[in-house]
C-alpha positions as CSV (number, residue, x, y, z in Angstrom):
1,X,-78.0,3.6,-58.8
2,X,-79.5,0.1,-58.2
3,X,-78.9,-0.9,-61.5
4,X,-75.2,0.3,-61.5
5,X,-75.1,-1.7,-58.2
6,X,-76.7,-5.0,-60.3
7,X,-73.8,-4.5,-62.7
8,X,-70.7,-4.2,-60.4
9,X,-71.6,-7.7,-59.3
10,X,-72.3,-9.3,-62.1
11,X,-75.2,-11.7,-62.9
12,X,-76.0,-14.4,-60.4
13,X,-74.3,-12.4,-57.6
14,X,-76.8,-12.4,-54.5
15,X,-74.2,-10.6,-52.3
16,X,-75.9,-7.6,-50.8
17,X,-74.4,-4.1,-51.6
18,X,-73.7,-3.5,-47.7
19,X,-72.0,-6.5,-46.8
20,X,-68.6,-6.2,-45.1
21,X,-66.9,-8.8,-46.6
22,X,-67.4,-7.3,-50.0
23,X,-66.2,-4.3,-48.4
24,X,-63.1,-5.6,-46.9
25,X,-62.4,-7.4,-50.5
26,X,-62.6,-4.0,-52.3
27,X,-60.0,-2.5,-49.7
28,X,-57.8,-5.1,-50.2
29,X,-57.8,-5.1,-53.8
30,X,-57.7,-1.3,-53.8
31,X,-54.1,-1.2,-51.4
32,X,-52.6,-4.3,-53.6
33,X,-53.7,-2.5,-56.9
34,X,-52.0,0.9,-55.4
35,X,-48.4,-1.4,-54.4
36,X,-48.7,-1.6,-50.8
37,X,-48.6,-5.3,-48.6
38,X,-51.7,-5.4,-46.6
39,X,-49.8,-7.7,-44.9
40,X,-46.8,-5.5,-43.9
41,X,-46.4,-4.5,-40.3
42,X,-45.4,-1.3,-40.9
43,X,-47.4,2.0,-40.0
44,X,-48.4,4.7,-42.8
45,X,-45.3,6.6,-41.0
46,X,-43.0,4.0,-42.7
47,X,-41.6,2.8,-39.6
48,X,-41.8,-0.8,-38.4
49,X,-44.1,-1.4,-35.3
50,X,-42.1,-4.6,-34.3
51,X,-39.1,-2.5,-34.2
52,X,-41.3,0.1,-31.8
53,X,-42.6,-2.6,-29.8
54,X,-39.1,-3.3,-29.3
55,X,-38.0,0.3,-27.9
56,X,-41.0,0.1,-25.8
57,X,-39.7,-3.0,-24.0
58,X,-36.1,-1.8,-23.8
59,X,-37.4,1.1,-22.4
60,X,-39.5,-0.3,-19.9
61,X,-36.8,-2.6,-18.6
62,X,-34.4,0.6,-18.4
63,X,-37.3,2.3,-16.3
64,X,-37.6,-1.0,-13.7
65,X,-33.3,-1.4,-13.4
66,X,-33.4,2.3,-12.4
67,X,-36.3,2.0,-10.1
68,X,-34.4,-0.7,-8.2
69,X,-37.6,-3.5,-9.4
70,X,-34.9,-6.1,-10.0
71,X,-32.7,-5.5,-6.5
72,X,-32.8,-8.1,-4.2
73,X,-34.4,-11.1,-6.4
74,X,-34.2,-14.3,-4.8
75,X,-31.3,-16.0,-5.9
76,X,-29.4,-13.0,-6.6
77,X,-25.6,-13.6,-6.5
78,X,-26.1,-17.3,-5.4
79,X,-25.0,-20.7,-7.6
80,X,-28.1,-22.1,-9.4
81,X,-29.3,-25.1,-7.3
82,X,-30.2,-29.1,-7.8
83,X,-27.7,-29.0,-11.1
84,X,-26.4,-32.2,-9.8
85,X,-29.5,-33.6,-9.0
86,X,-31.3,-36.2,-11.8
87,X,-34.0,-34.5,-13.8
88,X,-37.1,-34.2,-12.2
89,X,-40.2,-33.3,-14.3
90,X,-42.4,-32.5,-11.2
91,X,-39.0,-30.2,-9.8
92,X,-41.4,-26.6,-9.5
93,X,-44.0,-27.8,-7.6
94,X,-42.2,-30.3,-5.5
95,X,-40.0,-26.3,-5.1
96,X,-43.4,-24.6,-4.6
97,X,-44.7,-27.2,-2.2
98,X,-40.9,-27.2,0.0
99,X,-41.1,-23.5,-0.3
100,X,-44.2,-22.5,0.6
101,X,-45.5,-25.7,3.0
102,X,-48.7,-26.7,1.0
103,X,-50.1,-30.2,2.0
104,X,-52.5,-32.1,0.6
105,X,-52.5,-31.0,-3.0
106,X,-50.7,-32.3,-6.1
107,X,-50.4,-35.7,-7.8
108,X,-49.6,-38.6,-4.6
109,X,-46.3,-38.9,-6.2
110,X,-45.5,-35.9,-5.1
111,X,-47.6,-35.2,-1.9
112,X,-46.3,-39.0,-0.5
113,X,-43.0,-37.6,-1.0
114,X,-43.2,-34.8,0.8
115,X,-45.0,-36.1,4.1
116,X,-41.9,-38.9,3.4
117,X,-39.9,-36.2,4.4
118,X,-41.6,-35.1,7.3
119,X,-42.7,-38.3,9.1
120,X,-40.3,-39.1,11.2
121,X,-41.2,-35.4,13.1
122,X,-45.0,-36.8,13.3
123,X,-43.6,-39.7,14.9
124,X,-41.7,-38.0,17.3
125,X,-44.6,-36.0,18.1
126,X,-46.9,-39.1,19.0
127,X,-46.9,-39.7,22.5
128,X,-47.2,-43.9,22.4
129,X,-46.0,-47.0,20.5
130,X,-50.0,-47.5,19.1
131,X,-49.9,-43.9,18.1
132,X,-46.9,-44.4,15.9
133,X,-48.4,-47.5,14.5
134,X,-51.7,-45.9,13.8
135,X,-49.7,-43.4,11.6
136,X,-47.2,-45.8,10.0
137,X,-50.2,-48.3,8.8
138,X,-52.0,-45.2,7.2
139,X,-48.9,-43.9,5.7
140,X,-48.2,-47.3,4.2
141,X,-51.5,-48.1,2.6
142,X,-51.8,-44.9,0.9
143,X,-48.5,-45.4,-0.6
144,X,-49.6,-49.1,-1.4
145,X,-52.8,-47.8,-2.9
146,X,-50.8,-44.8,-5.2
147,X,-48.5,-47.5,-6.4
148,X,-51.8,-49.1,-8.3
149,X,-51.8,-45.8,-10.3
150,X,-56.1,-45.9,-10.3
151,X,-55.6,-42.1,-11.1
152,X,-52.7,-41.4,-13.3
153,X,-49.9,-39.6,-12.7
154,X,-46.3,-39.5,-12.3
155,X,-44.6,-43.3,-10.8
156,X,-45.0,-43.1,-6.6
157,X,-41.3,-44.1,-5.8
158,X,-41.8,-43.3,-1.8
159,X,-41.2,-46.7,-0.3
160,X,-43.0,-47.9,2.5
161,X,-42.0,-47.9,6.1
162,X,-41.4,-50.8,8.1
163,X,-43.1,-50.4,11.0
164,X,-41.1,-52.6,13.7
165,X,-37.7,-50.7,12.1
166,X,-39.5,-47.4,12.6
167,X,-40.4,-48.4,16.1
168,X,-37.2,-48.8,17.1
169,X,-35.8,-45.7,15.9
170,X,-38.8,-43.8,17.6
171,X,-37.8,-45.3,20.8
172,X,-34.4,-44.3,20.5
173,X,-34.3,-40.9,19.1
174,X,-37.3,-40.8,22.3
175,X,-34.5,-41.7,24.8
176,X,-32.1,-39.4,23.2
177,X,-34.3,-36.3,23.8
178,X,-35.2,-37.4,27.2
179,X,-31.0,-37.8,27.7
180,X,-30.5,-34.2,26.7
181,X,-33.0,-32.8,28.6
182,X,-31.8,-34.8,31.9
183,X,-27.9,-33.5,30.8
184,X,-29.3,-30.0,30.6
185,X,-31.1,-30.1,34.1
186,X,-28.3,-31.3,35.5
187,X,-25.5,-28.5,33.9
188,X,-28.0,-25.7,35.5
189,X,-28.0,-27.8,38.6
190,X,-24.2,-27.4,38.1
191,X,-24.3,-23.9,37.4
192,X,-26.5,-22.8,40.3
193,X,-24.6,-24.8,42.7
194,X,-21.4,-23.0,41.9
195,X,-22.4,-19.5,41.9
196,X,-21.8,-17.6,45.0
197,X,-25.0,-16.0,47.0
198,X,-24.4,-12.6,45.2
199,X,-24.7,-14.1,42.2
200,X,-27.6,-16.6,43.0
201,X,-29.3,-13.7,44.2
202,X,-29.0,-11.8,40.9
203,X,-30.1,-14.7,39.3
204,X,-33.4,-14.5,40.9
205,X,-34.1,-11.1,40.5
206,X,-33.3,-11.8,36.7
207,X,-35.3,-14.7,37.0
208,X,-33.0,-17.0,35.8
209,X,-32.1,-20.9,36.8
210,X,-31.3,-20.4,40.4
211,X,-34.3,-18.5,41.0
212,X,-36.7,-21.8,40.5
């Protein structure tokens, strides 16, 4: 047996009988030699696979629609948005970051842009002039320092604040609020005064304006 094993491969062949490569080669020669494609993607049934693969997938999405698995999507029924907008290649994660209020992550293009958007609340929120000018300075010199591009990115386009501007519209939108809340002490002043003493006594037991 060893010598008809010497002969099949031939003088100068070092190939052992076992290996799997010689294996595979003999297959292959033996389906081409008998007319079929080893190639082919079709099963020994004669019936494509890609066009089962296909029936599978039609199938399964037939299965979800009548479940109900794509009822409700978001979006359904509504316009597409931002098609008037300019293209934006950074658009789903400056979407994902707006949608689901993740700070501090992404490039500073990006994250400057966002806490852009938001500043003016932070400013509202700071209870003195050196507060807000604590703020502005460090939101200026980050945006200063993104603009050098030290770490790649997209282009920072977030301009700077001006800090004296931004002062003055802190104080104002600061003497609006305190406005409205003055206009609305005095309407429930109002209100109270001209309820009768049935109805100012109801009040209290609701524990309304006019029982304070």
């Amino acid at each position: 047996m060893a010598s008809r094993d010497a002969g099949r491969r031939g003088a100068g062949d070092d190939t052992p009988p076992d290996d799997p490569r010689l294996a595979a080669a003999r297959y292959r020669s033996s389906e081409t030699s008998s007319g079929a494609d080893p190639d082919d993607d079709t099963d020994t049934a004669g019936q494509s696979t890609q066009e089962e693969r296909a029936m599978f997938v039609e199938m399964a999405i037939r299965q979800a629609i009548r479940a109900g698995e794509f009822d409700n999507l978001p979006g359904a029924g509504k316009p597409l948005e931002n098609l008037q907008r300019p293209h934006d290649p950074d658009w789903w994660i400056r979407q994902k970051v707006q949608r689901e209020q993740i700070t501090g992550l992404g490039p500073p293009a990006l994250t400057l842009r966002t806490e852009n958007a938001a500043l003016d609340a932070r400013l509202d929120a700071a209870a003195s002039e050196r507060a807000v000018r604590e703020l502005l300075d460090d939101f200026n010199a980050r945006v200063i320092h993104a603009r050098r591009q030290l770490q790649g990115g997209p282009p920072v386009v977030t301009p700077t604040r001006d800090i004296e501007v931004e002062l003055g519209r802190w104080h104002g939108r600061r003497a609006a609020r305190a406005r409205a809340a003055e206009e609305a002490r005095t309407a429930a002043a109002d209100a109270i005064a001209a309820m009768t003493w049935r109805e100012r006594r109801r009040a209290r037991r609701a524990g309304g304006p006019a029982a304070r």
